[in-house]
N, C-alpha and C positions, 0 to 999 in steps of 0.2 A: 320272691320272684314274681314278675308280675306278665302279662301276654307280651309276647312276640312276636311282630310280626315276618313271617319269611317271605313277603309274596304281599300280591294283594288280596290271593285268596286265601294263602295257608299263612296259617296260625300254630303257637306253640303258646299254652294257657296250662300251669303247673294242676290247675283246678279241671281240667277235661282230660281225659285216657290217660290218665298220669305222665299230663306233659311233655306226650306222643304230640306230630305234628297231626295235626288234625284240619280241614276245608274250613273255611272263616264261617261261622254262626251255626257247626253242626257239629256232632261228636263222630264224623265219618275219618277215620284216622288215614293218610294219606300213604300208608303203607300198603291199605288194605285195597286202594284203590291202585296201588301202581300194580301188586300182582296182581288183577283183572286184567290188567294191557297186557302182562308178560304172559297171563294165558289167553291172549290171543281174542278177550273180549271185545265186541263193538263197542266204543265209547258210548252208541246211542242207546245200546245197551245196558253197558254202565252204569248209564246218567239214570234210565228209568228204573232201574235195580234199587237204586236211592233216594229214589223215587220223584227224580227232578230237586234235591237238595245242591247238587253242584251243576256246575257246565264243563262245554266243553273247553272256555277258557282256562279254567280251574285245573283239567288235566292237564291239560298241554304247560300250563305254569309246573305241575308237579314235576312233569317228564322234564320240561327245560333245569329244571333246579336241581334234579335228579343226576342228569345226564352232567352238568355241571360239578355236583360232587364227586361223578365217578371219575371223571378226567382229575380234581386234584386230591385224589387217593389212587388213584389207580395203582400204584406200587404197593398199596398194602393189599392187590387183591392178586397181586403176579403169584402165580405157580412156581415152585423150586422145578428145574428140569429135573426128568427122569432118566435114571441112568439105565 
């Protein structure tokens, strides 16, 4: 298997975080960067966490691509109602 590109930023390389999506030319896995937003981190924040390895483009491309998966799976994420 050889790199993937999903993005302009994010990359899927079988040879980095074992093939985890990961920010293009870093081993920052793009998992690790979306739970920072969902806990409520400042991107600017973020960004200097990593110590300036990504931007703010780079987020925002994850959260759009992110946001995108979850609308076509969202059925595998519905709750059975409660009785």
């Amino acid at each position: 298997m050889e790199n993937k590109f999903i993005g302009r930023y994010i990359v899927v390389d079988p040879n980095i975080c074992h093939g985890k999506p990961t920010f293009r030319g870093t081993r920052i896995m793009v998992s690790d960067v979306l739970e920072q937003v969902a806990e409520g981190l400042a991107w600017e924040s973020i960004i200097e966490g990593w110590h300036n390895s990504i931007s703010k483009d780079a987020i925002a491309e994850a959260l759009q691509l992110s946001r995108q998966a979850f609308l076509n799976h969202v059925t595998e994420f519905a709750l059975e109602p409660s009785s």
